[in-house]
C-alpha positions in Angstrom: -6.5 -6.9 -27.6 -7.6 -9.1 -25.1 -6.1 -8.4 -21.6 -3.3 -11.3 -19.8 -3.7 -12.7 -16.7 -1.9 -14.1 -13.0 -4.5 -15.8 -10.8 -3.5 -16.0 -7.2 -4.6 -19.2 -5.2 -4.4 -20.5 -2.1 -3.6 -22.9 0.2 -6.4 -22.1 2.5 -9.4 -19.4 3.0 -7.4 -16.5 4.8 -4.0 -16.7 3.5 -4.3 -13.1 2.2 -4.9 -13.8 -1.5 -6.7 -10.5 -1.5 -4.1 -8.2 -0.1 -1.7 -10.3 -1.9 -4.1 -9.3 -5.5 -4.5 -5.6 -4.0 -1.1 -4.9 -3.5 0.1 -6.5 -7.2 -2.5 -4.3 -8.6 -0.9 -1.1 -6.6 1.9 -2.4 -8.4 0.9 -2.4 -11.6 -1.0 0.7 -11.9 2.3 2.0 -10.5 4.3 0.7 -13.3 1.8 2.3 -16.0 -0.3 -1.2 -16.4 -4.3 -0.7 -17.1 -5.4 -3.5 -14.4 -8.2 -5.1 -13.1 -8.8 -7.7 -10.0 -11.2 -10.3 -10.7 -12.9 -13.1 -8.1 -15.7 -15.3 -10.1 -17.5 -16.3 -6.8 -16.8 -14.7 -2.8 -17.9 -15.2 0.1 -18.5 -12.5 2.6 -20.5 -10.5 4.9 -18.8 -7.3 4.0 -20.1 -5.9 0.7 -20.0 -2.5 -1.2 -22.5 -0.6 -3.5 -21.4 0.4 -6.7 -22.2 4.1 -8.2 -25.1 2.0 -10.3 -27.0 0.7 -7.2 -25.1 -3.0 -7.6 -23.8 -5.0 -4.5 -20.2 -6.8 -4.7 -17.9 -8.1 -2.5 -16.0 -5.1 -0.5 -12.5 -7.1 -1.0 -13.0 -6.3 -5.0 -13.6 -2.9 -4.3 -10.5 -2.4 -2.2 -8.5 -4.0 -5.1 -10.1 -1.8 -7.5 -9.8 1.4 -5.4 -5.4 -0.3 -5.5 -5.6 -0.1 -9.0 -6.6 3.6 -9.1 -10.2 2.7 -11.2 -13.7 2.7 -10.7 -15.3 -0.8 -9.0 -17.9 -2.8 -11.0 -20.2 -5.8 -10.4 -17.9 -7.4 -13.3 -15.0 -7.9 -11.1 -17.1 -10.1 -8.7 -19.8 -11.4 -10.5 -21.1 -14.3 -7.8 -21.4 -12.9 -4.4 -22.5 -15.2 -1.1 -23.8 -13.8 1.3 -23.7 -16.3 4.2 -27.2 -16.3 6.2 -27.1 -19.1 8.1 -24.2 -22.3 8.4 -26.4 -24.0 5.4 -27.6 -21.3 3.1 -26.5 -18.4 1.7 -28.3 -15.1 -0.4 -26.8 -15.6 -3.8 -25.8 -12.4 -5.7 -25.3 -12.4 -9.3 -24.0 -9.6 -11.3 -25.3 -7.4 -8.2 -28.8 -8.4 -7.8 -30.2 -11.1 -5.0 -31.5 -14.3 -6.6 -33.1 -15.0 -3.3 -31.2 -17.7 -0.7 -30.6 -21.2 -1.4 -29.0 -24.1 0.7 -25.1 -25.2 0.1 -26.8 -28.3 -1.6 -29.1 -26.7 -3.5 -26.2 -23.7 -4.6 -23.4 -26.5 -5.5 -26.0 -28.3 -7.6 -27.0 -24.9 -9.2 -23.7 -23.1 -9.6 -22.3 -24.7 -13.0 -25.0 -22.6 -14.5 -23.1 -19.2 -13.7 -20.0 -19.9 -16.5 -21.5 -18.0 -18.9 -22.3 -14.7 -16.3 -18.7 -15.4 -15.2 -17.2 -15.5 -18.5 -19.4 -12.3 -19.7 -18.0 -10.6 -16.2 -14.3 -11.7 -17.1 -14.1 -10.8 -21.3 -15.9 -7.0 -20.1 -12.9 -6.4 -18.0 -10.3 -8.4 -20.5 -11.3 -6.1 -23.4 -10.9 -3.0 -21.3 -7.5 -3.4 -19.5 -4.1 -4.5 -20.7 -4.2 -7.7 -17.1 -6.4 -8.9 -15.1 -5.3 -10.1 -11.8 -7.5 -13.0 -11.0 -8.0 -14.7 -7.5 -8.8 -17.8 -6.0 -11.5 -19.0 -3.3 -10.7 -21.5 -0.7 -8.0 -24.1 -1.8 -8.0 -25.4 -5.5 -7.1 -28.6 -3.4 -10.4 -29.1 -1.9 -11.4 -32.4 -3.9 -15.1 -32.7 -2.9 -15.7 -29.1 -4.3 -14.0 -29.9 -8.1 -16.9 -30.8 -9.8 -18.1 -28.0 -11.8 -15.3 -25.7 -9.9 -15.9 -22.2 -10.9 -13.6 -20.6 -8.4 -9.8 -21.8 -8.8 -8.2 -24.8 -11.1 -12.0 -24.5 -13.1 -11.3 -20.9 -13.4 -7.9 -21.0 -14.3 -8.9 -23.3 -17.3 -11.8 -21.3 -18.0 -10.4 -18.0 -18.3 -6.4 -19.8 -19.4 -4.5 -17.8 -16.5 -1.2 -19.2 -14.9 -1.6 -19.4 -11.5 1.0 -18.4 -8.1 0.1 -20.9 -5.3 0.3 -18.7 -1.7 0.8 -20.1 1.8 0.4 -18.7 4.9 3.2 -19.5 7.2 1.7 -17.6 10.2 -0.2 -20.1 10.9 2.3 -23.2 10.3 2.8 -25.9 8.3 3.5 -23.9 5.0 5.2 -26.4 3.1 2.6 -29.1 3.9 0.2 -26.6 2.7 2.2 -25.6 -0.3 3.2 -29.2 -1.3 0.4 -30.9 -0.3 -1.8 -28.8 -2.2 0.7 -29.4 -5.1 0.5 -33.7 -5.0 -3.5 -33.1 -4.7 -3.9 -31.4 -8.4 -4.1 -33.6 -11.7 -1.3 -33.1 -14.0 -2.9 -30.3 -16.2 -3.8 -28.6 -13.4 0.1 -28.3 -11.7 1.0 -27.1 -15.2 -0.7 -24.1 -14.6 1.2 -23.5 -11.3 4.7 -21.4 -12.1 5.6 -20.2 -8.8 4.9 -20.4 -4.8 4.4 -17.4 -2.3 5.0 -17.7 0.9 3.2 -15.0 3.0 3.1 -13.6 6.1 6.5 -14.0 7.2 8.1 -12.7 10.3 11.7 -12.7 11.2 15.1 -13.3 9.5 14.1 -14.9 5.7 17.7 -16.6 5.4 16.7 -18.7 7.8 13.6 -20.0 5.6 16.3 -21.0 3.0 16.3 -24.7 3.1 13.0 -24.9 3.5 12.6 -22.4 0.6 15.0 -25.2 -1.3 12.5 -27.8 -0.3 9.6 -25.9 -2.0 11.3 -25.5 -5.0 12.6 -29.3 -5.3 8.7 -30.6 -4.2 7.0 -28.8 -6.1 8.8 -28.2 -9.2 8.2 -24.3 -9.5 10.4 -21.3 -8.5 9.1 -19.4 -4.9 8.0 -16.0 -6.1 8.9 -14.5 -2.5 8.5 -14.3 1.2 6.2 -12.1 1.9 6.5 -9.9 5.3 3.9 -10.0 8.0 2.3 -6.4 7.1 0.7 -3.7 9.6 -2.0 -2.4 7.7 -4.9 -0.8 7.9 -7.3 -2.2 5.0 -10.7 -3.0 4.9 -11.4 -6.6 5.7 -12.7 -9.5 3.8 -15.1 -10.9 6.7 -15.0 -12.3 9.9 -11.8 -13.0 9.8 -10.8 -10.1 10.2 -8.3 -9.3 13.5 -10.4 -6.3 14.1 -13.1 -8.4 16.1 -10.9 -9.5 18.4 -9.9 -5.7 19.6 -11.6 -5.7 23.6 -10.0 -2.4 24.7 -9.8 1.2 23.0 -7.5 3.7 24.6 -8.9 6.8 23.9 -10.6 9.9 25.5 -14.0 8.7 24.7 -15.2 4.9 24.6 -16.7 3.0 21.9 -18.4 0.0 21.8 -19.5 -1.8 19.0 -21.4 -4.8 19.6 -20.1 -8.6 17.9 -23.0 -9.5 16.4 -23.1 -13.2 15.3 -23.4 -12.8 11.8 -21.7 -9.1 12.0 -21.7 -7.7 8.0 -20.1 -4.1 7.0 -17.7 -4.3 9.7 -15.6 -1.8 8.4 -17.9 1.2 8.7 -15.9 1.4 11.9 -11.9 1.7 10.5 -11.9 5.3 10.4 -13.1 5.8 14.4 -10.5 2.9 15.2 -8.4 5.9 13.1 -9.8 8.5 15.0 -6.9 10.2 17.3 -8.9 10.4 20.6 -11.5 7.7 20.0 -10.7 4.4 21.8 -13.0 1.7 19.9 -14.1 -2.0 21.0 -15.8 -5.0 20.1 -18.2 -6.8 22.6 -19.7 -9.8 23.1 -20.5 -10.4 26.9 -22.5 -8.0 28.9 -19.4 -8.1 31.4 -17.4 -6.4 28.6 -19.8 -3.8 28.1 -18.6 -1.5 31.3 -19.6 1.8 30.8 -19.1 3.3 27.1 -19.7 6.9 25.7 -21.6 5.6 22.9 -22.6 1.9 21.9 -22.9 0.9 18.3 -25.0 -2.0 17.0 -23.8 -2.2 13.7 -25.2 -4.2 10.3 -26.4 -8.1 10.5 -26.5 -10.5 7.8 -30.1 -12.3 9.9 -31.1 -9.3 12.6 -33.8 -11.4 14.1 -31.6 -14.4 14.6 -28.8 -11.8 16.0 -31.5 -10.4 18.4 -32.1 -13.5 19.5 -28.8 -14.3 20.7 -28.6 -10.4 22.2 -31.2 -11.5 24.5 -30.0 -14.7 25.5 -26.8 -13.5 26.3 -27.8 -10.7 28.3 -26.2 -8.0 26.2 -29.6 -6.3 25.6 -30.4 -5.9 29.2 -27.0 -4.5 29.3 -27.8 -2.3 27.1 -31.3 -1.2 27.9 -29.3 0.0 31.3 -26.6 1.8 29.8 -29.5 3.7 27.7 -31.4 4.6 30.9 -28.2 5.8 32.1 -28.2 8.4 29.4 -25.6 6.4 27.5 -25.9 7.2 23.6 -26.9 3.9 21.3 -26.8 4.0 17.5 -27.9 1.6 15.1 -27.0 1.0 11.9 -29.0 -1.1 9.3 -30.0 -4.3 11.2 -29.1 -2.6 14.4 -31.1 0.1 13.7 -33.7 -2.2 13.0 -33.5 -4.1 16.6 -33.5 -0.6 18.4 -37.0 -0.3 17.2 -40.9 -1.8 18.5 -41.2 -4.6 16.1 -40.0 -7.0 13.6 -42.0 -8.7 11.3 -41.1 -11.3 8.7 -44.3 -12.2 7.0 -42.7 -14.1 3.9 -40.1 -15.4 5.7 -37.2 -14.1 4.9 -35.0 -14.6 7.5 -37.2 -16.4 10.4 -40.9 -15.6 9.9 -43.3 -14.4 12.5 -43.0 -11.5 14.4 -40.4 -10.1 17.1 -40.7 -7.9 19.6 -37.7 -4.9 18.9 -35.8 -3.5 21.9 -38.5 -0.5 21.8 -35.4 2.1 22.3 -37.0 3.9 18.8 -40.2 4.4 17.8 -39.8 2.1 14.5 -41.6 -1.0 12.8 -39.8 -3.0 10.5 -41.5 -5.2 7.6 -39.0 -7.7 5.7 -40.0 -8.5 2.3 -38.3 -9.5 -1.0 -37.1 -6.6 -2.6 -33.9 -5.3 -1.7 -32.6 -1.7 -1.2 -29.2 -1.3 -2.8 -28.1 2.9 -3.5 -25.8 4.9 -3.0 -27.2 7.6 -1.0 -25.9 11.2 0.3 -27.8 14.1 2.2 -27.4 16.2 6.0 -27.8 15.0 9.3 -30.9 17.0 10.6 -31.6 18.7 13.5 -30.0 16.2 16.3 -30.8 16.1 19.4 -29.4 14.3 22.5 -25.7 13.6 23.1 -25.0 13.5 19.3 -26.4 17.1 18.8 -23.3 18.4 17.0 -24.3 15.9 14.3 -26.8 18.5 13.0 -26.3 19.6 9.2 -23.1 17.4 8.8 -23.4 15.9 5.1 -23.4 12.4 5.2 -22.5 9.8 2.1 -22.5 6.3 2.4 -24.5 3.4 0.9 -27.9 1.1 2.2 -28.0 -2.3 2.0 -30.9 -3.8 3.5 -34.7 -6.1 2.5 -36.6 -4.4 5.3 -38.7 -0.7 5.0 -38.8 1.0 8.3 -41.2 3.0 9.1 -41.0 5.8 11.9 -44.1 6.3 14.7 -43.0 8.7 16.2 -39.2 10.5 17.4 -37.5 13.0 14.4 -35.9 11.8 11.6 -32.4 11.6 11.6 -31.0 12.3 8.2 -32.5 13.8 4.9 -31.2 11.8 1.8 -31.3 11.4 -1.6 -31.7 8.1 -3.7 -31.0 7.6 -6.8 -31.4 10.9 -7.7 -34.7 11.6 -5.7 -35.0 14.6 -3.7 -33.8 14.4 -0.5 -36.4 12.1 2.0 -36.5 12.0 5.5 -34.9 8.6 6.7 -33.8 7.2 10.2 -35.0 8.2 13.4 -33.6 9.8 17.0 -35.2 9.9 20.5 -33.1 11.4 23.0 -30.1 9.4 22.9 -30.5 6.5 21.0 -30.2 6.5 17.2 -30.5 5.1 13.9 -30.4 5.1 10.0 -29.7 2.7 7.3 -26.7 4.4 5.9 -23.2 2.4 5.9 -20.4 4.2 5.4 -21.1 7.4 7.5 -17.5 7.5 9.3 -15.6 7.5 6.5 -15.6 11.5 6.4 -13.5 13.2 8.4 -16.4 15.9 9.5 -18.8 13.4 10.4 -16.1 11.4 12.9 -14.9 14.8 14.6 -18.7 16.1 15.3 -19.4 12.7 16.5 -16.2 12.9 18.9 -16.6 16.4 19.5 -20.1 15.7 20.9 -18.8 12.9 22.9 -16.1 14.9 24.8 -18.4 17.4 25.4 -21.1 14.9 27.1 -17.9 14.5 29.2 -17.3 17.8 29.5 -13.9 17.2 27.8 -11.8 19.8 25.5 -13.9 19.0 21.4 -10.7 19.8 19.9 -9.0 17.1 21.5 -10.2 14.6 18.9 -9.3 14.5 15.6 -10.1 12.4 11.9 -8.4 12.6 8.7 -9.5 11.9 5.4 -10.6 8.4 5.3 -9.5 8.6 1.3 -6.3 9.8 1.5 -5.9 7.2 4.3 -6.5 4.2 2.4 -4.5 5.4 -0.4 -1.3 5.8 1.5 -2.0 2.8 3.0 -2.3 0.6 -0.5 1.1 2.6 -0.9 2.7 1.0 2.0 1.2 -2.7 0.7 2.5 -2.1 -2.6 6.1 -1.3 -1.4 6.2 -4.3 1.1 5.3 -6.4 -2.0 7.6 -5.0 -4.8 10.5 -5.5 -2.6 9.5 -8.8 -1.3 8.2 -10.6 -4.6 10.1 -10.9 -7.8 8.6 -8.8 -10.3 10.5 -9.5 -13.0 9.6 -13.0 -13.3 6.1 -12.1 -12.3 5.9 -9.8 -15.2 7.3 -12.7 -17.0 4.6 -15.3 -15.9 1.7 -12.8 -16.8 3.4 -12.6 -20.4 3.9 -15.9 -21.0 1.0 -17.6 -19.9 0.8 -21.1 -19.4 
C-alpha cells in the first residue's frame, strides 16, 4: 500500500520547515506511524554520509534519526552544495555530478523528476507517510517553471500541503496571505491549513490576527508554534550558532568563521561539553588568546584561505601557534594547515597556493570524491592533545582532495570501507589535522580533548565533562516533539494526511 503524505512549505527559507518536519515525525513514530521525511532538492553546506558511502543533506538525517530509522540518499535525492554565489556542486542520489552555474542548474533541473519520483515511491512503498518538505517559498514566481521543490512537488507526488510562517521575524500574515494571493487556484487547493511558528509570548493575544488568517486565506491555522530552545543540528549558515563570540568555560575554544563554513555541527557536542567554553571568530581582534583553535570544513578552502589572509586571521594564528597554542584542522582546514595547495583541473580556483606550512602536508584537488564512513584510534599523540592517544574515533570524510604527509606522525589509523586500518592525518607538536567529521560526537573523544586542555593549564582533568552525544539528541527530538503535539492540532493533522487533497 502506497504510503500518504503532508508537505510542509514555507513562507520563506528559514522559517523552520525542517524542525517543524522533525518534530511531526517524532510525533508520529511516537504514535506507532512507520514515517519518513522527504526534501526533493536542499540546499546546504552541512551534509552527512550514509552507512553506504552516500552524501545527503544533514537536515534529512536529523529528521530521519526523529523518526527512529535508518537515513538514505532517498529522502534527499538533489543535494546543492553552494560553492560560490553563482554555482553550486550538484548531488544526485549521493554522488557529485560535478558544479554547474544557477543558469545552467535551472535550465538542467526538470531532468531530475524521474530520480525524484524513484527517491519518493522507494520510501512510499516502505512506510505507512511520508512527511514531505518545501524549499524556499512556493511563492517565488520566477522559480515555477519546472518547480521540483514545492507547489511542482506537491502535484508531483499529490500531498496536501500546511503553509508555515515565521513570526519572529515579522510580518507573518503578509507572509502567510501574501503567499496565499500569489498561487493559482489548483495550487491553494492543496493548502488545508497555516502554521504560525516561532511564537513568543501570550497566544491569546495573536487571536484576531489568527481570525484574519483564517478569513484571508480560507484554511484553518494548524497552531502557534512556540519559540523552542533546542539543541539540533543545523541546516546551514543560518544557523544561530555562528553568531556565539564568547564561551564561558574553563578552557577556550575557538573555531574559526570560515566564509563558506560546511559541517558546522561537528562542534555541538563541545558547545555541550560542561567545562568547555566554545566560540566563533571572524576578526583577528576576536581571536584573544584560546586553548585550542579549530579551522573547521570549507565548501572552497583556497577561496577561504584567501580571505584568512586578507583579514589577518592567519597571522593571528601563525602567533598563537608560536605561542604554543594548539591548532586543529579539520577537512579543508586541515588542508590550509599544510605546505601547499594545488588545483590542477580546476576545481575550485586552479593554480597553486601556498598552505600556512603549520603541517608538513600537500594537497592535490582532483575530480573524484571521498565519501565513507570511517572509524579507527587516535595514535600516538603528541603535543598538547597527547591524551588523544588510542581514543577510538568514528565519524565520516567528505572531501575531493588526497593529502599526502612529508613528514610529522600520523594522527589517526582508520578503516574505509572495510579496509584495514591506514594511517591518515598528520600532527607536529601542537598543530593538528585529519579529514574525519564527526570526531566530537563521542563522549571519550570530548573529555580526553578537555582533559588535555586543563592539564596544558595545569587545571583539575576531571573538571570537564561530555555525555553521550546520542542520547543527547534523542532527548532533545523528545523535547521538539512535545512542544509540537501540544502546540499543533493533531487531530486534524492526522485528518489532512488521510484525506489528501
Amino acid at each position: 500500500m502506497r504510503a500518504k503524505s503532508l508537505m510542509v512549505q514555507g513562507t520563506m527559507s528559514g522559517v523552520g520547515k525542517s524542525l517543524l518536519v522533525a518534530g511531526l515525525c517524532r510525533v508520529l513514530a511516537q504514535d506507532g506511524v512507520r514515517v519518513a521525511p522527504f526534501k526533493s532538492q536542499n540546499m546546504a553546506l552541512n551534509s552527512a554520509i550514509t552507512a553506504e558511502g552516500l552524501e545527503m543533506g544533514r537536515a534529512q538525517v536529523v529528521q530521519a534519526e526523529a523518526a527512529g530509522i535508518e537515513p538514505t540518499v532517498a529522502m534527499n535525492p538533489i543535494l546543492l552544495k553552494p560553492t560560490t554565489d553563482m554555482g553550486s556542486q550538484v548531488i544526485v542520489r549521493g554522488k557529485s555530478l560535478g558544479t554547474m552555474a544557477a543558469r545552467d542548474y535551472f535550465a538542467f533541473r526538470h531532468t531530475l523528476k524521474d530520480q525524484i519520483m524513484e527517491a519518493y515511491e522507494e520510501l512510499a512503498s516502505s512506510y505507512d507517510v511520508i512527511l514531505v518538505e518545501g524549499a524556499g517559498s512556493p511563492a517565488e514566481v520566477n522559480l515555477k517553471r519546472d518547480d521540483i521543490v514545492n507547489m511542482g512537488l506537491a502535484q508531483m507526488v499529490d500531498a496536501p500541503v500546511a503553509l508555515v510562517g515565521d513570526i519572529d521575524r515579522g510580518g507573518v500574515f503578509a507572509q502567510l496571505i501574501g503567499t496565499m494571493m500569489l498561487l493559482e487556484d489548483h495550487e491553494r487547493q492543496r493548502v488545508k491549513g497555516s502554521i504560525v511558528n516561532k511564537f513568543r509570548g501570550d497566544v491569546t493575544i495573536l487571536e484576531p490576527g489568527l481570525d484574519i488568517l483564517r478569513a484571508k486565506m480560507g484554511v484553518p491555522v494548524l497552531g502557534v508554534v512556540p519559540y523552542m530552545q533546542l539543541d539540533i543540528d543545523d541546516e546551514d549558515s543560518l544557523s544561530d550558532r555562528l553568531a556565539m563570540r564568547a564561551g564561558a568555560g574553563l578552557v577556550d575554544v575557538a573555531v574559526v568563521r570560515l566564509p563558506k563554513i560546511s559541517n558546522f555541527t561537528d562542534f555541538i557536542a563541545l558547545e555541550a561539553a560542561e567545562g568547555i567554553g566554545l566560540r566563533y571568530v571572524s576578526r583577528p581582534a576576536e581571536l584573544g588568546n584560546p586553548d585550542l583553535i579549530i579551522l573547521p570544513g570549507t565548501k572552497s578552502t583556497m577561496d577561504d584561505l584567501r580571505w584568512l589572509r586578507t583579514t589577518g586571521l592567519e597571522a593571528a594564528i601563525l602567533r598563537a601557534s608560536d605561542r604554543g597554542c594548539a591548532v586543529l584542522g579539520i577537512c579543508g582546514g586541515y588542508q590550509m594547515l599544510g605546505e601547499l595547495i594545488s588545483d590542477p583541473e580546476g576545481m575550485e580556483a586552479a593554480g597553486e597556493m601556498a598552505g600556512m606550512g603549520l603541517l608538513p602536508v600537500q594537497t592535490v584537488f582532483g575530480r573524484e570524491k571521498r565519501t565513507v564512513q570511517s572509524e579507527g584510534t587516535f595514535g600516538e599523540v603528541g603535543g598538547v592533545l597527547s591524551a588523544l592517544s588510542g581514543q577510538p574515533v568514528l565519524g565520516y570524510e567528505i572531501h575531493m582532495g588526497r593529502t599526502e604527509r612529508r613528514g610529522g606522525q600520523p594522527l589517526v589509523a582508520l578503516g574505509r570501507g572495510g579496509t584495514d586500518h591506514v594511517e591518515d592525518g598528520c600532527q607536529c607538536g601542537n598543530v593538528y589535522g585529519c579529514y574525519l567529521h564527526g570526531l566530537f560526537d563521542h563522549a571519550a573523544v570530548t573529555n580526553a580533548l578537555a582533559r588535555a586542555l586543563l592539564l596544558a593549564k595545569g587545571l583539575d582533568p576531571q573538571a570537564a565533562q561530555a555525555f553521550d552525544m546520542v542520547s543527547y539528541r534523542q532527548e532533545q527530538y523528545d523535547l521538539l516533539a512535545s512542544g509540537v503535539r501540544s502546540s499543533l492540532d493533531m487531530e486534524r493533522i492526522y485528518q489532512i494526511i488521510e484525506e489528501g487533497v
